[in-house]
Every structure is written in C-alpha cells, then in structure tokens.
C-alpha positions as CSV (number, residue, x, y, z in Angstrom):
1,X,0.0,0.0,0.0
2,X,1.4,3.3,-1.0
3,X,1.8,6.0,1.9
4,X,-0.3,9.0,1.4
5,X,0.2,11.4,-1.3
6,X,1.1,9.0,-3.9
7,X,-0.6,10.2,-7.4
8,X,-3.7,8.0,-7.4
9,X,-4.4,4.7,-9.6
10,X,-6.5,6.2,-12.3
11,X,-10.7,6.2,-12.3
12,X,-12.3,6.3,-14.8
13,X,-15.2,8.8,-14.5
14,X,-18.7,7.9,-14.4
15,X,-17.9,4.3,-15.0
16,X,-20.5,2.8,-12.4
17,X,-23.9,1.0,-13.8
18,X,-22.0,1.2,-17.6
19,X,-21.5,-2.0,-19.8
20,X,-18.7,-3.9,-20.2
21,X,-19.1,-3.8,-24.3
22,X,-18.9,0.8,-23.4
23,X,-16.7,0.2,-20.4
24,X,-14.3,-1.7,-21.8
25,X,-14.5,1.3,-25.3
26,X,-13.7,3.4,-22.9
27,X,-11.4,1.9,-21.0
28,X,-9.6,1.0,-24.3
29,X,-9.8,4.9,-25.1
30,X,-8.2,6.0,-22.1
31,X,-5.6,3.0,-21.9
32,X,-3.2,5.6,-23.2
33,X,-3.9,8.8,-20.2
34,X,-0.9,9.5,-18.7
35,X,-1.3,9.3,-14.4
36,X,-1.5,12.8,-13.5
37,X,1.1,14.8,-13.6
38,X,4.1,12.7,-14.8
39,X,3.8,13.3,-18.5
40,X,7.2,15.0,-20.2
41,X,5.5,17.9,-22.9
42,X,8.6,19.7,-23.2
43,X,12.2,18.7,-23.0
44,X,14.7,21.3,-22.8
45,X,17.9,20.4,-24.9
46,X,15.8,18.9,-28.1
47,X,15.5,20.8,-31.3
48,X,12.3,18.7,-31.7
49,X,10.1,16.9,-29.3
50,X,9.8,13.4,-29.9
51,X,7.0,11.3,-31.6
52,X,7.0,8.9,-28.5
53,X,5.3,10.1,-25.2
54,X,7.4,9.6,-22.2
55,X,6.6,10.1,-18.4
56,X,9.1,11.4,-15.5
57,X,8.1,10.7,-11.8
58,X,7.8,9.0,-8.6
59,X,7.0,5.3,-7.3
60,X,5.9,4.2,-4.2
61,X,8.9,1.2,-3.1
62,X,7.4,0.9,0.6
63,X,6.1,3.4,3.2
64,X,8.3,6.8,2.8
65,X,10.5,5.5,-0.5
66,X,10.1,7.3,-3.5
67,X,12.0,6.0,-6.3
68,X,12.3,8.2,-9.3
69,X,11.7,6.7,-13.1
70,X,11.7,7.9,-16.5
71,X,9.6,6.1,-18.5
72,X,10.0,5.9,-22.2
73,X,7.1,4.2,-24.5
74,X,8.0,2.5,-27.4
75,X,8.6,4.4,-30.9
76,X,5.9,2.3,-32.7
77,X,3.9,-0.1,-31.5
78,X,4.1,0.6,-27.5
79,X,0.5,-1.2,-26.9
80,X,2.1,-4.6,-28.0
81,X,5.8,-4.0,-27.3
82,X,7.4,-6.1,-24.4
83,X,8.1,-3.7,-21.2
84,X,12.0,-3.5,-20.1
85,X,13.2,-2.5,-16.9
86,X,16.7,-0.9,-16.4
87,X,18.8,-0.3,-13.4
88,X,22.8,0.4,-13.6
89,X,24.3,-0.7,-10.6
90,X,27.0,0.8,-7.9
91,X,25.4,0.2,-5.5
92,X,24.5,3.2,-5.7
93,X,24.9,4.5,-9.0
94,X,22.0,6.4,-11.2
95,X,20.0,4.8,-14.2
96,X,20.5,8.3,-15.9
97,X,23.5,7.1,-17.3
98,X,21.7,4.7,-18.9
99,X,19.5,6.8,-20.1
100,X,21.3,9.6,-21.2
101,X,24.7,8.2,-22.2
102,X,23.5,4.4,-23.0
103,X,20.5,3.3,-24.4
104,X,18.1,6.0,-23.9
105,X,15.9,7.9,-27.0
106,X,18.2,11.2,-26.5
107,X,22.0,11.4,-25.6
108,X,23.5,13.8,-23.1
109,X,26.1,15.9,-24.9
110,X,29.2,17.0,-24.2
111,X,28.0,20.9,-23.1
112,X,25.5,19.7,-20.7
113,X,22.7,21.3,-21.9
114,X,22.0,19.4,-25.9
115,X,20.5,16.5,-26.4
116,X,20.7,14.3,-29.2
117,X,18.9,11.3,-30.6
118,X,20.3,7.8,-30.4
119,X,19.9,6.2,-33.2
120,X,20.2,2.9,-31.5
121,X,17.9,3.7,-28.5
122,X,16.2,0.6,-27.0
123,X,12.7,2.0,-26.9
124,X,12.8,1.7,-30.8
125,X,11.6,-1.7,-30.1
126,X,10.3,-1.8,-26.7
127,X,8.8,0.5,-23.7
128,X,11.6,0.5,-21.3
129,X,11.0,2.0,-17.9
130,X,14.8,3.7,-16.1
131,X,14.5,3.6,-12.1
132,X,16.6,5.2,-10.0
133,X,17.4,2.6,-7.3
134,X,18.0,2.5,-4.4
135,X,16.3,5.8,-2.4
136,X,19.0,8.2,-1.9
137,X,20.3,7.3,-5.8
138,X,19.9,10.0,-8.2
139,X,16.5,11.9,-7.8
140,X,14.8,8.8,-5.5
141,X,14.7,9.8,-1.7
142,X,12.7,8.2,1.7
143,X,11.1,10.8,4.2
144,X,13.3,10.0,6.8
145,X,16.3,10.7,5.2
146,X,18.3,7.0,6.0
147,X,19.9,5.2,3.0
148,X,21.4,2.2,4.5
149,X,20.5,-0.4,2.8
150,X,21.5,-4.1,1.4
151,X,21.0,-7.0,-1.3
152,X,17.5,-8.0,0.0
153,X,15.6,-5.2,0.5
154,X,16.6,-3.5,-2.2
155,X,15.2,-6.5,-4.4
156,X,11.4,-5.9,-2.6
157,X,11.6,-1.9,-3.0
158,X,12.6,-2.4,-6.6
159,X,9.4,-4.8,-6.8
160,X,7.2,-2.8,-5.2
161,X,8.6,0.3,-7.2
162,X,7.7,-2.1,-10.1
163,X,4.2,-2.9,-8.9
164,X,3.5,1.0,-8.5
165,X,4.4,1.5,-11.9
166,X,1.5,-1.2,-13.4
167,X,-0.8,0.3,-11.0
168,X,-0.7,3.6,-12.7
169,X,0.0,2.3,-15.9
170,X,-2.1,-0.7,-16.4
171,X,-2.4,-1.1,-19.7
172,X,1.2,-2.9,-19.6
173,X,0.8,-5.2,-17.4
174,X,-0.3,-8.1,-19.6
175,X,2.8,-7.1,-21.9
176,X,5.9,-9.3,-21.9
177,X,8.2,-8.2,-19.5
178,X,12.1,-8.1,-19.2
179,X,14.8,-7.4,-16.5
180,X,17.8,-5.7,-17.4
181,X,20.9,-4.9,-16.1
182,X,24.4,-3.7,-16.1
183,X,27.8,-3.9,-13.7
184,X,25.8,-4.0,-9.8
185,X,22.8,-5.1,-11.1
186,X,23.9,-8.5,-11.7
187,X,23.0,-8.4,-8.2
188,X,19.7,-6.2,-8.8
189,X,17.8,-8.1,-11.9
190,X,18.3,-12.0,-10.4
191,X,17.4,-11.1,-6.5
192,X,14.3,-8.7,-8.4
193,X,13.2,-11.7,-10.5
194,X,12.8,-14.1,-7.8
195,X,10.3,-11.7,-6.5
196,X,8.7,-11.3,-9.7
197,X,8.7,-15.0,-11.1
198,X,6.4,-15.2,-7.9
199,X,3.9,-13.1,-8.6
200,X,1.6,-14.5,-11.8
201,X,0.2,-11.0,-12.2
202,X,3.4,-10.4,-14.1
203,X,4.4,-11.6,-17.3
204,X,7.9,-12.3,-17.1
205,X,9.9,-13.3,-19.6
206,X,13.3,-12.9,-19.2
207,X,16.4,-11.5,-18.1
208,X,19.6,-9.7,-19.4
209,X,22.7,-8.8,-17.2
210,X,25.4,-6.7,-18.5
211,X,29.2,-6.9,-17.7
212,X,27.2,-8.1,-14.4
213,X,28.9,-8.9,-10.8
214,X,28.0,-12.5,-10.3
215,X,30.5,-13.8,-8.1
216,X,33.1,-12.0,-5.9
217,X,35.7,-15.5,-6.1
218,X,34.9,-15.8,-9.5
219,X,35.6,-12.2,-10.9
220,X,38.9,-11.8,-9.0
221,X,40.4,-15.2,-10.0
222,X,39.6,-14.3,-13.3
223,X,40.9,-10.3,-13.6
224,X,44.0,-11.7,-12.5
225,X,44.0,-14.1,-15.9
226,X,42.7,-11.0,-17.8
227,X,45.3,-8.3,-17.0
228,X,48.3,-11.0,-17.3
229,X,46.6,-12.2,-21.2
230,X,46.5,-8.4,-22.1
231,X,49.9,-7.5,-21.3
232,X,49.5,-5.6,-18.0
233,X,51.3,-7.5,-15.5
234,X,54.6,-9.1,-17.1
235,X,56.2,-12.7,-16.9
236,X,58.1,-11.7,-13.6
237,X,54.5,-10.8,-11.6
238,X,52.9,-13.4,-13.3
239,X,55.5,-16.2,-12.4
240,X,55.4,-15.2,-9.0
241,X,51.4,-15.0,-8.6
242,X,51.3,-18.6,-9.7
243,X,54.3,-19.8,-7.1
244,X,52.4,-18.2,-4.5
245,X,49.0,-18.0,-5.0
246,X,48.3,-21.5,-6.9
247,X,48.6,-25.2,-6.3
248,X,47.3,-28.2,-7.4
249,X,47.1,-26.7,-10.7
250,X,44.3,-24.4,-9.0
251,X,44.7,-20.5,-8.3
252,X,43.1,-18.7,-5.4
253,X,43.7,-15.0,-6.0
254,X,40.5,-14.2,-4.3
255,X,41.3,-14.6,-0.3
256,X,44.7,-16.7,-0.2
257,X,46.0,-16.4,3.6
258,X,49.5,-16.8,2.3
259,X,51.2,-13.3,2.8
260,X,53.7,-13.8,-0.1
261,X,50.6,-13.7,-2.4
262,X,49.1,-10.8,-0.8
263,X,52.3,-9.0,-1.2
264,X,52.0,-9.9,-5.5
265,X,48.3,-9.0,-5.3
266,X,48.8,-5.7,-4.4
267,X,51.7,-5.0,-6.8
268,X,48.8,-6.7,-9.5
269,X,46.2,-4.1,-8.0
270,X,48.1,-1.1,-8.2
271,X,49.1,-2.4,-11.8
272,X,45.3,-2.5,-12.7
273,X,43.0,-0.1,-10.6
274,X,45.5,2.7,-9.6
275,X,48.4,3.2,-12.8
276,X,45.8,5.1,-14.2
277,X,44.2,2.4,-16.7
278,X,40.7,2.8,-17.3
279,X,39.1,0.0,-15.0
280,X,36.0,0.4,-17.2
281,X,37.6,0.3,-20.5
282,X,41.2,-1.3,-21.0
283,X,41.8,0.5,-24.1
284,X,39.4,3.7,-23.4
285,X,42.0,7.4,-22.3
286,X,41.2,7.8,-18.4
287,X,39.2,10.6,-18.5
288,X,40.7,13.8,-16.4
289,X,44.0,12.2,-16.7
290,X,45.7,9.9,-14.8
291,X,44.6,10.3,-10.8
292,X,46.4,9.5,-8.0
293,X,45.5,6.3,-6.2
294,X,43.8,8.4,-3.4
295,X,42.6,11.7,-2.9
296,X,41.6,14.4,0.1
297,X,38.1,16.5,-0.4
298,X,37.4,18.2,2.2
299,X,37.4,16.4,5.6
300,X,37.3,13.1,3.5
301,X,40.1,10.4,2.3
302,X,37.7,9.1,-1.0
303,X,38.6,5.4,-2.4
304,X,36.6,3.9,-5.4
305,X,34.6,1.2,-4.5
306,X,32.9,0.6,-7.9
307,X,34.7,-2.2,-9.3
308,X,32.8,-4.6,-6.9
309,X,36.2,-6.9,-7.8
310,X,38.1,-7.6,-4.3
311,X,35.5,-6.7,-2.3
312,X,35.8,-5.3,1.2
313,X,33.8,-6.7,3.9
314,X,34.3,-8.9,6.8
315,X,34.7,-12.2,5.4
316,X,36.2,-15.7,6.7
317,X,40.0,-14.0,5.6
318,X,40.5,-11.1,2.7
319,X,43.7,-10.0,1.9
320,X,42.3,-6.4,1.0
321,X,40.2,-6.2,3.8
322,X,42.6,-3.6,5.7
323,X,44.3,-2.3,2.2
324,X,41.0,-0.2,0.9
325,X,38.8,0.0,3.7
326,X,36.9,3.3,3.3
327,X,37.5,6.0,6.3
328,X,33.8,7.2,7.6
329,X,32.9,10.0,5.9
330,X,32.9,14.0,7.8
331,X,31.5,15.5,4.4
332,X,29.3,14.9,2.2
333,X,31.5,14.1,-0.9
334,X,30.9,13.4,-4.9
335,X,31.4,9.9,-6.0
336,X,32.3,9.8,-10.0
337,X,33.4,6.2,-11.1
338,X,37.6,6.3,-11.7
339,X,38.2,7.6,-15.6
340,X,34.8,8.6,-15.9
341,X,33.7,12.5,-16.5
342,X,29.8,12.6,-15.5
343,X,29.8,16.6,-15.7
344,X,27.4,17.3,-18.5
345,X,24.8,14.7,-17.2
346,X,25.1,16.6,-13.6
347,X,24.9,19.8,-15.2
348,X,22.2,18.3,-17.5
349,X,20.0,17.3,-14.7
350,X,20.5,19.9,-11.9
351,X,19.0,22.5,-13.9
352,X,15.9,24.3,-12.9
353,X,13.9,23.8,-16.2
354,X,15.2,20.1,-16.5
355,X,14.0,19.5,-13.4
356,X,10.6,20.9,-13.5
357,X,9.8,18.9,-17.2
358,X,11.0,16.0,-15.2
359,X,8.8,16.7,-12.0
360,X,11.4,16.1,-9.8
361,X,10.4,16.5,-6.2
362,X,11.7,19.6,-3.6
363,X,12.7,16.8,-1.5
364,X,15.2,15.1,-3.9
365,X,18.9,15.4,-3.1
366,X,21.2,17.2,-6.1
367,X,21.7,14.7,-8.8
368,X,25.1,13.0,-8.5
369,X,26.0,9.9,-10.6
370,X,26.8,7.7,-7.7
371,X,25.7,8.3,-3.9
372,X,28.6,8.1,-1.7
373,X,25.9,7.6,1.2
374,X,24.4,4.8,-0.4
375,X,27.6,3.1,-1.7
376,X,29.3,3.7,2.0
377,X,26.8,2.0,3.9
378,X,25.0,-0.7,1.4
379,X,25.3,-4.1,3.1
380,X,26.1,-6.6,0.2
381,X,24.6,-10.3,1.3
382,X,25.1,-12.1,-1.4
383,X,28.9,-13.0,-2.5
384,X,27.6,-15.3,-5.6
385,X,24.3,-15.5,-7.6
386,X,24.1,-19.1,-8.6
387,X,21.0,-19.8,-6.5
388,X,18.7,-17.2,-8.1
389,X,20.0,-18.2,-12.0
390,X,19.3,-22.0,-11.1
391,X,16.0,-21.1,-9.9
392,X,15.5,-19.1,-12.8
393,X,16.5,-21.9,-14.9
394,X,14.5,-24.6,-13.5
395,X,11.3,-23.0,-14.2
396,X,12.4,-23.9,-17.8
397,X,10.4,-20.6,-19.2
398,X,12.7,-17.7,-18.8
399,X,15.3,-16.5,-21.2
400,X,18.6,-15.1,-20.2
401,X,21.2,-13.0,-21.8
402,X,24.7,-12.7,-19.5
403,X,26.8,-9.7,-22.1
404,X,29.8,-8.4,-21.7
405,X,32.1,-5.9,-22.9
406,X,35.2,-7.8,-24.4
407,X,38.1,-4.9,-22.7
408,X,36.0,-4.4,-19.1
409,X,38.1,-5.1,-16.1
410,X,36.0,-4.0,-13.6
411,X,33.3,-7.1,-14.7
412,X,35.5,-8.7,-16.9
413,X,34.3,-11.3,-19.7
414,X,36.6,-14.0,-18.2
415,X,34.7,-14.3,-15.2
416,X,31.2,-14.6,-16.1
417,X,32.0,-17.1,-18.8
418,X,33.4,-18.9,-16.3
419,X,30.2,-18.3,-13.9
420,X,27.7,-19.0,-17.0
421,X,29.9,-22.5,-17.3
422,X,29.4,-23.4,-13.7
423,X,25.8,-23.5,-13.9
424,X,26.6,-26.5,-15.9
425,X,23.3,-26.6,-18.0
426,X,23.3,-28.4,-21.3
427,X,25.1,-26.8,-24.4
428,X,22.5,-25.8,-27.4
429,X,24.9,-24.1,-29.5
430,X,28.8,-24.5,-29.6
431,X,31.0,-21.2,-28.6
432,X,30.9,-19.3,-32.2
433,X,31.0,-15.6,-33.6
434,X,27.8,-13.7,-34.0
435,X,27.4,-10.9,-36.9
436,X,25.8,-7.5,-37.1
437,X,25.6,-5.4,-40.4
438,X,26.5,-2.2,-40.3
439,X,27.3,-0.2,-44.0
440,X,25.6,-2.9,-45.5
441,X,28.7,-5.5,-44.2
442,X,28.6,-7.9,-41.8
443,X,31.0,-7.8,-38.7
444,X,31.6,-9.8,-36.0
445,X,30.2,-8.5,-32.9
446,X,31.8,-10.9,-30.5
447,X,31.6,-14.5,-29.5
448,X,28.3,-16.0,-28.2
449,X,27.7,-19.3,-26.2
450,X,23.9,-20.9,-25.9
451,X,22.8,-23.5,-23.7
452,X,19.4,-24.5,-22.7
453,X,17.8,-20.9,-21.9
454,X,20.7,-19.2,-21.2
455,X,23.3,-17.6,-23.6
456,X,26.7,-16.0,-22.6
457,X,27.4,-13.5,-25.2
458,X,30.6,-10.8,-25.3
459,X,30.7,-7.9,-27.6
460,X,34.2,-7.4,-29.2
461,X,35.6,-3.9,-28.2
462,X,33.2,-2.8,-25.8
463,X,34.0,-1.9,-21.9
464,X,31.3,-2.1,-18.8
465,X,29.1,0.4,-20.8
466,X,28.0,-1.7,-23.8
467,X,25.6,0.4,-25.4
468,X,28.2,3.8,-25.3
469,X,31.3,1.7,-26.8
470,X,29.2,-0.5,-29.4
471,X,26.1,1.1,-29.7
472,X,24.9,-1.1,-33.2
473,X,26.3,-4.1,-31.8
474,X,24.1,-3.7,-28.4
475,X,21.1,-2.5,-30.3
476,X,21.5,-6.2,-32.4
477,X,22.0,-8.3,-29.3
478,X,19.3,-6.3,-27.4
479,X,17.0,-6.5,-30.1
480,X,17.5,-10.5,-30.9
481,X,17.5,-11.3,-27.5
482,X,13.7,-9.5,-26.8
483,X,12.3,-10.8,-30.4
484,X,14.0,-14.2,-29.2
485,X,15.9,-14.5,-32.9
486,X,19.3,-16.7,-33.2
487,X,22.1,-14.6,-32.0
C-alpha cells in the first residue's frame, strides 16, 4: 500500500452502472492517459520533441521510499511491445547514465545542456521503464532521510517500485516483460526476478545482465588471468602469482592467507586499478588524466569502491580487507566512477527547467552519478548468484542473456564465462561468432555461447558500458534477444 500522497491509480469517471461492451470502449480509449502529472510535454535540450510520449516521476517502493523513473514508450507499437526495466548498478549509481549516455531515446552531450537522438535507442523496439534505485540514488529519496540499505531489501523496493508503476500504468501489465541490467545489477535483476517469477500477475519473460557482478571468487580469479593475457602484468608478476597464490594446478587470488601472495596482489592491483588504466575500458583514455590512487576532499580520504572486484567486507579471511577500507565520511562528498567525466549529465540534470519537465520533487537530493551515502553504507549479502540463476533456470520458461564488454576489467568477460559455465546446463549451441551489419557488411560483434535458456554472449571492443562503446552491436544483441531470434 502506497503512503499518502502518492498520485492515485486512475478512475475512470462515471464508469459505475455502464456496460462492459462501453466500459471496456472506454477503458480502451483512455488505456493511453498518462497518471496525473508525470507526462514530459517539453524537454529542454531537443531541437524537436519526440513522436513517443514519455513520463518522469515518482514510485511508491514501501512506506516513505520514493524512487524516481523515466519512462519511455515505445517508438511504434508501445501497446504490443514487451516492457523492459533498467537499473545500472554501484550500488549506488544512477540509471540516468543509462538513459542519457546508454541506451536512452536522447544522448546527453558533451556541453550539458544538448540532447541528441540515439539512433540505436532501446525504446525503438520496446517500452523501457529507467528507475533510480535505491532511495538516496539519483533523484529517489525516503522521508526519513536514512539510506542504508542491502541486497534483499533492495530486491522488494525495486518490486514494489515495479508494482506501482503497473498500478498507474495498467495497460502494460499483460505485456511481456524483461529485467535488465548492467555492472551492480547482476546483483539487482536475479534477487528482483525471484520476487517477480512469484507473482503470476506479471508476465515475465526474461532477463539480461550486462558486464554483471555475479561472483566475488569468481571475478577476482579471473581479472588476475585477464590483466596477465592483455599485457599488463609481465612474466616476472605473473611467475610469482602462480608460485604463490596457486597449487594443485588451482589458483586462489580471491582470499589466499599466504602473505607472499598478498604482497603480489597488491603490486597486480596497483598495476590494474590505480596506474591510471581505465578499469571500465582497457583501451578507453582515463578521462581527467591519470589520478592518483587516493585523494583528500574536504574532511574526507575518498577510495573507489565501484569495481565490486576484491571486495571489502568482513569475510572468513580477505587479503584487501585492511588495504582499501573506506575512512567514515565528515562530508558529504561526490562519488564519479575512476576515468569517468559525468559533468554534462550533472549539469544536465541539476537545472531548474530540466527539473521541472521532469517533475522532480523539492525533497530530492542534487543529482550525483553515484551516492557516496548509499555506496558507503549498502550491506552486500550475497557474495555469488548461482542460486537465483538456477532457480530461474528450473522454471524452464525464462530466457537469459549474460553480455559483456570484451576490454571491461571491472566485470571482466573471463569471469562470467566462467560463472555461466558453472551453472553446468546443457550446451544448445557450440561457442561461435555472432554478426551485425553495419554499412551494408557484416561484422563480427563478439563471441556468443547458448545452452538451454541461457546464452553468454561478449561484444568485441566494448567496456562495462556496452551500449556507449558498441552502440549497433548492443542495439543487435538487445534487439535479438527481446524478439527471441538466433544470435
């Protein structure tokens, strides 16, 4: 139940003591309304409005949680287009950069005040619905002001934020519906589709993670394989990683108690997250140059904790437990992902006029990319995701797309091969390139991998944002993957 002052479900006037044959005319007639209020009629930064309608609000996700969405319906055909949910990941981080920089209709540029149209947007084949999760992320707040959080509530707001958006917009809930996902929200989209699998109101039919974290062991054993394969590390490091942090023919880079290991783990770290490499793109320039490893704003020492590889929290033993653990925070401080410039969407978004079209509430914080408060104190529960996939899987009806991003290191390809692989289901169609056209040729757009109901597909050249590096090649995979065509 949503807490007072909520927009209401919509009524439809004077329907009481009509038939069903007029009723339902009616009904059919209005199916299109937008809930009061939430409609976008003028954009500032477009030479030309679009075609499409789309809707900027609230959603109830639990008593005092507002989450904020932008809502964009399809550019033909929304009443019978599948309905796609994005969320970017962090935790923390805002599904505006998904929006605006991604996969959304129009593309933040460089000045911070034009917008351009994406040629590849998503919503040219589907309604896709951004949410800005969790509360304290973005322009989503709660009343009281508190934004710790973890894994498992975050999957219940994000459904009830779901469930408020049917209840105003009805008329898609019988439409197929999809979960998607990039970097944290391999965590998000499984723990949010075991709530929605659940509920038969909802007509689920899939779900796509990309460049997802799906297992802490799994993505640090593998990074280690990744930077040594692409020339960062050198035979010297590499020998020495495999004398001390491998036996048996097995290597445990992830939380080896040997100290001689921990010493060449954080020569490999410094190699990979602080030389100034872009994490998110191996062969992307770092943008705003090469930063130091650490830095002093104010009252407050800031690490980056958006990598999600090596993770710190207490744990049976982690070797970079004590290395990176983040000081409490005296100030309120900005949070932009390393090598990443998120100026012109924060310029973008801050405005005045941007944020009345949006009808963004007084009590919203200023629009960051990533919430340090959130990020700081978000308890992470689950260290692998092979239960919610499995589950997934054995209801034998859902589709799933794991993508990556061929140069990511933050979520490299490596590792969620490697985690697709150990959900040991049945191979459908052996490893193999898959083509897009683009100039009337075909290209290879990576490597793809199908077993029964689940495909691992990468997508040559591309880092952690798929969509911004390739955006043809995403709009091909994206596009397949809804219309359920051969990759």
């Amino acid at each position: 139940m949503c807490p007072p002052g909520s927009p209401p479900a919509r009524a439809v006037p004077g329907a009481a003591g009509m038939g069903p044959l007029l009723l339902g005319a009616l009904l059919l007639g209005l199916s299109w309304a937008a809930p009061p209020g939430h409609e976008v009629t003028f954009l500032p930064g477009l030479t030309k409005q679009p075609s499409f309608r789309h809707f900027s609000g609230y959603l109830c996700a639990g008593p005092g949680q507002h989450l904020h969405y932008w809502f964009v319906e399809a550019q033909s055909n929304p009443q019978s287009s599948p309905l796609v949910l994005w969320l970017n990941g962090g935790p923390g981080c805002s599904s505006m950069e998904g929006f605006l920089k991604e996969h959304g209709p129009f593309l933040i540029q460089p000045d911070g005040v034009t917008l351009k149209y994406n040629d590849y947007a998503w919503n040219k084949i589907a309604n896709v619905l951004y949410l800005e999760s969790p509360a304290g992320v973005g322009f989503s707040y709660s009343e009281d002001k508190k934004y710790a959080t973890n894994d498992t509530e975050v999957a219940r707001n994000n459904y009830l934020a779901l469930k408020d958006f049917l209840r105003l917009f009805p008329e898609y809930s019988k439409n197929d519906l999809f979960l998607t996902g990039e970097s944290y929200g391999g965590v998000y989209i499984p723990t949010l589709a075991e709530w929605v699998m659940q509920d038969p109101s909802l007509n689920l039919k899939g779900i796509a993670v990309g460049n997802g974290l799906s297992s802490y062991e799994i993505n640090d054993n593998s990074l280690v394989y990744f930077a040594y394969y692409h020339g960062l590390l050198g035979t010297e490091l590499w020998k020495d990683l495999q004398a001390f942090c491998c036996s048996k023919e097995k290597c445990n880079f992830h939380d080896n108690s040997n100290l001689n290991c921990t010493l060449k783990m954080e020569e490999m770290i410094q190699i990979v997250e602080e030389s100034g490499l872009n994490i998110y793109n191996l062969y992307a320039p770092c943008d705003g140059g090469v930063p130091g490893s650490m830095r002093y704003e104010g009252d407050c020492l800031i690490t980056h904790d958006l990598g999600n590889s090596f993770i710190r929290m207490p744990m049976k033993f982690s070797w970079r437990q004590n290395l990176f653990r983040m000081p409490v925070a005296r100030n309120k401080v900005r949070m932009d992902p390393p090598c990443t410039n998120s100026t012109a969407l924060s310029v973008y978004l801050n405005s005045p006029e941007v944020k009345k079209a949006l009808h963004i509430s007084p009590d919203a914080l200023e629009w960051q990319v990533c919430s340090f408060e959130v990020n700081r104190y978000y308890k992470r529960l689950y260290m692998q995701m092979n239960d919610q996939y499995l589950k997934l899987l054995g209801a034998m009806k859902y589709r799933i797309l794991v993508y990556n991003g061929d140069v990511d290191m933050a979520c490299n390809f490596l590792g969620d091969e490697w985690f697709v692989d150990s959900l040991c289901q049945k191979v459908q169609v052996a490893r193999r390139p898959w083509l897009y056209t683009e100039g009337g040729e075909n290209q290879i757009g990576g490597f793809v991998k199908e077993f029964t109901n689940i495909a691992f597909l990468t997508v040559k050249g591309a880092g952690h944002m798929v969509p911004t590096d390739r955006p043809l090649a995403a709009f091909t995979m994206f596009s397949r993957f809804i219309k359920n065509e051969p990759y």
